[in-house]
Structures are given as C-alpha cells and as structure tokens.
DRENZAMI-864773 format. One line per 4 residues: number of its first residue (from 1); for each residue z, y, x of C-alpha. Coordinates in nm, 2 decimals, m for minus. Last residue first. Example, Ala and Ser with C-alpha at 12.3 -4.5 7.8 and 13.67 -1.06 7.14 Angstrom:
<recs>
2> 0.71:m0.11:1.37  0.78:m0.45:1.23
</recs>
This chain:
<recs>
358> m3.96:m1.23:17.86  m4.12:m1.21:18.16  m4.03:m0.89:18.40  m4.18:m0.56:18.32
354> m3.95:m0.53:18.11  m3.62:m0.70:17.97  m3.44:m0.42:17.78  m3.76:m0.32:17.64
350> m3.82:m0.68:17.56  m3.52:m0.67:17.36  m3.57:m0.43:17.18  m3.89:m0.51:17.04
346> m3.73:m0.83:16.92  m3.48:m0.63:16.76  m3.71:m0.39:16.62  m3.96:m0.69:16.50
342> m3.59:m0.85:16.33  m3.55:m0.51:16.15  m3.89:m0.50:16.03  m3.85:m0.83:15.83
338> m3.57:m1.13:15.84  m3.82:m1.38:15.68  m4.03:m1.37:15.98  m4.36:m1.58:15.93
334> m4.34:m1.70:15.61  m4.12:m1.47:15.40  m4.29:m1.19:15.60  m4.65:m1.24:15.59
330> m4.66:m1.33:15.22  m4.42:m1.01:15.17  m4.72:m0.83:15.42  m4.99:m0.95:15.17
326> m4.83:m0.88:14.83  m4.77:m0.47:15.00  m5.11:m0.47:15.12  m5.31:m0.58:14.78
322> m5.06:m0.37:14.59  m5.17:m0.08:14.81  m5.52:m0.17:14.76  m5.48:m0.15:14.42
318> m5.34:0.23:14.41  m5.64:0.28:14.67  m5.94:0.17:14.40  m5.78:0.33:14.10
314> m5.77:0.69:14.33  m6.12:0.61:14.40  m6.25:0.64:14.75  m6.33:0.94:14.89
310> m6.34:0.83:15.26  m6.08:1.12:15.38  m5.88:1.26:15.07  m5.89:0.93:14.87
306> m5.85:0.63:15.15  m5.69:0.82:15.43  m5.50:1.05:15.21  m5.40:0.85:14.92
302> m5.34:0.53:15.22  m5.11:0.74:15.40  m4.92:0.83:15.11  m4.90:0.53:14.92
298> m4.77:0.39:15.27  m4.51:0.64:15.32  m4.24:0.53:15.05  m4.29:0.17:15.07
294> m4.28:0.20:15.45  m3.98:0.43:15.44  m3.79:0.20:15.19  m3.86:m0.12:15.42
290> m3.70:0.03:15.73  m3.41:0.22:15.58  m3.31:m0.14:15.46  m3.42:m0.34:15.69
286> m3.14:m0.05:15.93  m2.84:m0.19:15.74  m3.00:m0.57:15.80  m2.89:m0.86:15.62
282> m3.26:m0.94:15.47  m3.51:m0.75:15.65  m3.73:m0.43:15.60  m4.04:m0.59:15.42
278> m3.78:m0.82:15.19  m3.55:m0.52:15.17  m3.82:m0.32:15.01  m3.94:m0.56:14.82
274> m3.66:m0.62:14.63  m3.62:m0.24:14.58  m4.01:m0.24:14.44  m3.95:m0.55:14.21
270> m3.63:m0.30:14.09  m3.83:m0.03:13.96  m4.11:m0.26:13.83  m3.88:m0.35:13.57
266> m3.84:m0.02:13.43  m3.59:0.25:13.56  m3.81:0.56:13.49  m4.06:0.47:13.26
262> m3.82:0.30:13.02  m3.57:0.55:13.07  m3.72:0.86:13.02  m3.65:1.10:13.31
258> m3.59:1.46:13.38  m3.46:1.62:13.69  m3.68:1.41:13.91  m3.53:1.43:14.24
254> m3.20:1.59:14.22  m3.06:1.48:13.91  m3.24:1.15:13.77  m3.29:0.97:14.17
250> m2.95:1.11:14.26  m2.76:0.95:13.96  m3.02:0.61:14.01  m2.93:0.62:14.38
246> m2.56:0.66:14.33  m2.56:0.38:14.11  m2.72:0.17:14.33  m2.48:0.23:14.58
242> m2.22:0.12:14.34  m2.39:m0.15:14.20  m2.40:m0.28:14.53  m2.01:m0.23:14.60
238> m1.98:m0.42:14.24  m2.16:m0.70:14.31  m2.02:m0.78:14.64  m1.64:m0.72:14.54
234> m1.77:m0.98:14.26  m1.92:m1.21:14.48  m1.61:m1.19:14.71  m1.33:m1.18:14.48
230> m1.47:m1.47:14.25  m1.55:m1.67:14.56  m1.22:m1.68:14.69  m1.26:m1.71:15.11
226> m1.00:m1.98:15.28  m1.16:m2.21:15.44  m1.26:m2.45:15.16  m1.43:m2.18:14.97
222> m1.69:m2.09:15.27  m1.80:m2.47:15.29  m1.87:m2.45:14.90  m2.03:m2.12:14.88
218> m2.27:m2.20:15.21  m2.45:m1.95:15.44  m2.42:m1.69:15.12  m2.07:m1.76:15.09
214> m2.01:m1.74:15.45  m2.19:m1.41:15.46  m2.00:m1.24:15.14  m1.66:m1.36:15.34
210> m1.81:m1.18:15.73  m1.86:m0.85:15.53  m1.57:m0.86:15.38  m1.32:m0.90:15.72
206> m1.57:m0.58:15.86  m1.92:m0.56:16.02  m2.09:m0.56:15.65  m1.83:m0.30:15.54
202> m1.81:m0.10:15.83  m2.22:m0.04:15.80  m2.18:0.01:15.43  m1.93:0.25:15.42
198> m2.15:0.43:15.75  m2.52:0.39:15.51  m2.33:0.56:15.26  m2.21:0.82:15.40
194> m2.56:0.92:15.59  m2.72:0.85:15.22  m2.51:1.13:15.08  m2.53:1.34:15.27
190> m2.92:1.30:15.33  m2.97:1.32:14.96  m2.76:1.65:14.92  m2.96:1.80:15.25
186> m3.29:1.71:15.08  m3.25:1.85:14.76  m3.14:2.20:14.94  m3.40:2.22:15.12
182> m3.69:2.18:14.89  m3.52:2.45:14.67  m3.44:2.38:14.36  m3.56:2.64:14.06
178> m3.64:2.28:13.83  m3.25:2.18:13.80  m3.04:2.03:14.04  m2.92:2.14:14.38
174> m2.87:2.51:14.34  m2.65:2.63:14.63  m2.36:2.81:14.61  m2.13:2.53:14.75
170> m2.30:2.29:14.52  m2.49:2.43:14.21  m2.59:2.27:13.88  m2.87:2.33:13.68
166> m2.86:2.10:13.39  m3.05:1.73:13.44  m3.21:1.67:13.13  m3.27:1.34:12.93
162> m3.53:1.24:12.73  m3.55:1.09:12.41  m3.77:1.30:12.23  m3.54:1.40:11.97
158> m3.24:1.44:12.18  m2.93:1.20:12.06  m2.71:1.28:12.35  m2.94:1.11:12.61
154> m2.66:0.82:12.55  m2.52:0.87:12.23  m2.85:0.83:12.06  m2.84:0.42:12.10
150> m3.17:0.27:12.12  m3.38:0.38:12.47  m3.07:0.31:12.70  m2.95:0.01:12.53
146> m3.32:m0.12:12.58  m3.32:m0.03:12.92  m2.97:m0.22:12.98  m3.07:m0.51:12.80
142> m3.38:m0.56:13.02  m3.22:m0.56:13.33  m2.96:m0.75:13.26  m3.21:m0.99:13.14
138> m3.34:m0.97:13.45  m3.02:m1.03:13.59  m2.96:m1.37:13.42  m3.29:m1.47:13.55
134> m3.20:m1.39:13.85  m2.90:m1.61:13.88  m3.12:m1.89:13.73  m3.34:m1.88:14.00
130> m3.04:m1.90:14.28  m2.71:m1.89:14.15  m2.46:m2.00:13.82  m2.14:m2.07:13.78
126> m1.93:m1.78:13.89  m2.26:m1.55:13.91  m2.23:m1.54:13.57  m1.95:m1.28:13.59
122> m2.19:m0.97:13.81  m2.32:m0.85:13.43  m1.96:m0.71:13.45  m1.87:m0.64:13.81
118> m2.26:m0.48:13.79  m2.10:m0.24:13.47  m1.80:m0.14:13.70  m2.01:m0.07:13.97
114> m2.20:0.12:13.78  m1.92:0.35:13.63  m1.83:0.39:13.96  m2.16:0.51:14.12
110> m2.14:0.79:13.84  m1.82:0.88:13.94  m1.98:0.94:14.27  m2.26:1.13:14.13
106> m2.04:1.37:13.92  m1.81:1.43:14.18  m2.08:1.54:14.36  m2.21:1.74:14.09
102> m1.90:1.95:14.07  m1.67:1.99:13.78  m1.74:2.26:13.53  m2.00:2.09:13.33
98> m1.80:1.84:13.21  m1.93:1.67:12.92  m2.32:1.76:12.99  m2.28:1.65:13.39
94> m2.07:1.36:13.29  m2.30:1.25:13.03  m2.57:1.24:13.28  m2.43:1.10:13.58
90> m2.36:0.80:13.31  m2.73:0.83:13.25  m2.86:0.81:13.58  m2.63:0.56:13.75
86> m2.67:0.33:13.46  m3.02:0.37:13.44  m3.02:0.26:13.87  m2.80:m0.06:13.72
82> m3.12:m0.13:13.48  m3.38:m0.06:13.80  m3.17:m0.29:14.01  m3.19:m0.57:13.77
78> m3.31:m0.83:13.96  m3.07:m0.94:14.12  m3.02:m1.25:14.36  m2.70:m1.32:14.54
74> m2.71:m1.41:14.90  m2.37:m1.24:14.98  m2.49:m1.04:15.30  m2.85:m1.05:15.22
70> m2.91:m1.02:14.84  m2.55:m0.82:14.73  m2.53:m0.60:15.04  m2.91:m0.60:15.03
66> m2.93:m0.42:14.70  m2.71:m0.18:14.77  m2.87:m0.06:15.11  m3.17:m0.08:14.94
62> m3.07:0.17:14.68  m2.93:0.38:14.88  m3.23:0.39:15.14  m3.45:0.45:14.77
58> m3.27:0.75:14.75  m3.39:0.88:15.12  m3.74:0.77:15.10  m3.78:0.94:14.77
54> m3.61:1.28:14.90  m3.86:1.22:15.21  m4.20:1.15:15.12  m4.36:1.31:14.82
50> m4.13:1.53:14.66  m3.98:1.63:15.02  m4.34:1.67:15.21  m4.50:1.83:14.92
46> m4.19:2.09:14.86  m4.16:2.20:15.22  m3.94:2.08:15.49  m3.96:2.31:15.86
42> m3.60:2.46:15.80  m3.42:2.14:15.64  m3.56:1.88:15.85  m3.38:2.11:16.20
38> m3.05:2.10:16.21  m2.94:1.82:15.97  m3.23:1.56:16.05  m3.28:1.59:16.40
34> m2.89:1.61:16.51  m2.91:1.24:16.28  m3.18:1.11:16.52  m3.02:1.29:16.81
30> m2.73:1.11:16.77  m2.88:0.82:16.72  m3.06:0.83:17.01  m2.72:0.89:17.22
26> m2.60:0.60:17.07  m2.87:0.35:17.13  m2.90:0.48:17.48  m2.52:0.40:17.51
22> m2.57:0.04:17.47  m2.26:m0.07:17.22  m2.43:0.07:16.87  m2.19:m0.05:16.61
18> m1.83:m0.08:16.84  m1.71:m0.40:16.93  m1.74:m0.36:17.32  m1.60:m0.02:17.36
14> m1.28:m0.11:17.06  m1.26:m0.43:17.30  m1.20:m0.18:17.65  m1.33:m0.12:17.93
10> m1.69:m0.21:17.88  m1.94:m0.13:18.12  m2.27:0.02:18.11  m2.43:0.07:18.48
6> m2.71:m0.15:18.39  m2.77:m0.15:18.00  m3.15:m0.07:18.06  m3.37:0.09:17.80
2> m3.55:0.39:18.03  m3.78:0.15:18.22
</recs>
C-alpha cells in the first residue's frame, strides 16, 4: 500500500542511475541516518553501545571490506582478524609517535598501512584461488599474530604485551581512553562507517566495481575483454584491507582501548566476518550491515532470553548460539546463498506488488 513507484518518473539518466531510485527508499534513508545522528547519541547508554551498537558498527566496516574482496572480486580470505591487527597496531604506533596529530588521521593512516600490507599478502592471488587462496590467507593470518605477539617494537616492547590506546580527543571531545563517553564512541564509529559504506557503495556501482565482478563471474572470460587481473584483484585487496584496517584501528581505540593480540584478532575473529557476510549476503553493501547486526544482536537476545529470563546456563546459551549461527550458514549456502539482503529484496518486491499475486 505505501511501497508503490506509481507517479515516479525519470527525467533524466543521473535520476534513473542513482543508488536508491524509488523515492520511498530515499526518503527512508534519510530518516534512517536523521535517526541515528540526531537522536542515538542523546538516548545511548554505556550497555546498549558496549554491547550492541559500537560493535555492530565496526564490524559493518569490516564486512563491508571483506565482501568487496569475497563478493565483488570472489577472492577468499581468511585473514581478516590478522589485517584487523594491522589496523590496530599500526593506529597504535602512530597514536604513541605522534601524539599531536588527530586520531582521525590516525585511523585513516592506519587503513593505509593495511592496505598496503593486504596488496602484499594479496600477490598469490596471481596464480592461485579458491581453497588454496584461503589457505594462503590463513597463513597470513597466522603470521601476522605471531609477528604481533614476538617482536617488541610493535606494542613498544611493554612487559605484558599489551597495548594502550592514549586518551585522545576529537573536536574537544574525548574519544579514546577509559573516561569516553558512550556518545562520543558512537558518533566517531557512525562517521566513520557512514563514509565508508558511501566509498564503497560508488565503488561497487562504478567502472571497478563492474572489473572485480567479471573476474569473480569468470577470471579468464573477464581478461580477454579488456580487465587486468593484477590491477583488479589487487585494487580489490587492498580497498578491503583498507576498510578492515579501519575496523581493527577503531575496534583497539575506541571500543576496547586495550587489546592483546592473540585474543583480540585471533582466528575466530575473521570466521565471525566470513560469516557475517555469508548470513547478510555475498555482493550486497546492505548483507553486510545485515549480517554484522544479527551476529552482533543475537548473543544478546539469546543472554537475556535464555540466561536472564529461563535461567539457563551461560555455557548452555553461548553453545546454542553456535548451534544457531552453523544452522542458518547451512540454511543460507543451500537455500539462498545471497543471504538477508536477497530476503529484503524479495520482500521488496512483494511490497511493491501487493495485494495482487506475486
């Protein structure tokens, strides 16, 4: 009833191109992000922010990374937690060499230096793909941590091993450090995961988004019409490792403000991104907000449905989450391998449709 494109026309190409093209689609985002600016950051408290949304909102970064390299360019990774380390510690040298440059900068340099690193652990995708692609980033993976946890340079050679986010302040405001407001971490986080959900939106609908989708359709039929793989699997590489970069900085700075790499960034780090984007859809912008909010929410339902309400033990529900997360990736790769996103679209589309028969 309130879903119709009747009395919508297109004037122009620009009107017909553009990311959202049914003006109710607009409008709600609009008031989505209206929402979440003017109004999250009065009513957000430090449960609802630790627990729910500054987690949901990093791991959209990292998502969105991961499924510019996994569902536009149909490389597999598996060594998102390693590249999130990256992020983290390189944001944390900067912060401690530098100190009087802003944290923002910080971040984004951060995201570069990981890009640059994914570029480089990117090379064997020249030759090699599929399982033995992952493979190779797995061991990336595991190099990375184990660089992390043996060379003292790198959490500037503390005895415990830990690093330490200083407090650092943006515009007045203290974003980092353990006297944050709840606030103020979320607003950072929501910058920065508005920007780069938009890079990654014109990206994906661009000239380079189309090249990282023919080589994932097929390499070989995508190289003989004109697209170099070697620019486009790297360019894909390091643009995720640059989102996942950011991620891993915002992830050791504003969320957690102290990590230890191992626990931090370990392998079942980047098993949780890859399932994110499996539950929210492969080659979707929106799979990927999708799949990190139901990872992020679904510990928490079940904790206070399971624990809270029925008393169950906390072992018991922390299973059952793993037994309903392994169930709906089942569900997904078998039954709908593009996710959430492809249930929106379908839901959509009836919308657009009813009451008549679809």
């Amino acid at each position: 009833m309130f879903y119709r494109e009747a009395g919508d026309f297109k004037t122009s190409y620009v009107d017909d191109s553009q990311t959202f093209p049914i003006a109710f689609d607009r409008w709600r985002y609009y008031v989505v992000l209206a929402f979440a600016f003017l109004v999250v950051p009065f009513i957000i408290n430090d449960y609802w922010a630790n627990a729910v949304v500054v987690p949901f909102l990093i791991y959209a970064i990292a998502a969105i990374g991961l499924n510019i390299l996994t569902g536009y360019c149909g490389q597999v990774s598996l060594g998102t937690g390693g590249f999130m380390a990256v992020g983290a510690y390189a944001c944390y040298k900067l912060m401690t060499a530098f100190p009087d440059i802003s944290i923002v900068i910080h971040i984004i340099l951060a995201g570069g230096v990981t890009a640059a690193v994914g570029v480089m652990f990117g090379l064997p995708s020249l030759r090699i793909k599929g399982f033995y692609l992952a493979v190779a980033t797995l061991a990336a993976q595991f190099f990375l941590i184990w660089l992390f946890n043996r060379v003292g340079w790198f959490y500037n050679y503390s005895a415990s091993g830990q690093i330490n986010a200083p407090e650092r302040e943006v515009f007045g405001v203290l974003v980092t450090g353990p006297n944050t407001a709840a606030w103020a971490q979320y607003m950072i986080c929501l910058v920065f995961v508005v920007a780069c959900a938009v890079v990654a939106r014109n990206l994906t609908r661009g000239t380079q988004g189309r090249k990282w989708m023919a080589i994932r359709d097929m390499d070989i039929a995508a190289e003989i019409i004109g697209v170099n793989p070697l620019r486009a699997k790297l360019s894909a590489f390091a643009v995720s490792s640059f989102f996942i970069g950011i991620s891993g900085a915002l992830f050791f700075a504003v969320y957690l403000g102290a990590v230890e790499v191992g626990e931090a960034f370990g392998i079942q780090k980047s098993f949780l991104v890859l399932f994110m984007i499996i539950i929210g859809g492969l080659g979707s912008i929106f799979g990927s907000f999708a799949g990190a909010a139901f990872l992020v929410i679904l510990p928490v339902v079940l904790k206070i449905v399971g624990a809270d309400w029925l008393g169950w033990p906390t072992d018991l529900v922390a299973h059952f989450n793993l037994v309903i997360v392994g169930a709906l990736i089942i569900f997904f790769l078998i039954k709908e391998p593009h996710g959430l996103a492809q249930l929106w679209r379908l839901a959509k589309e009836k919308l657009r449709l009813w009451p008549f028969p679809y």
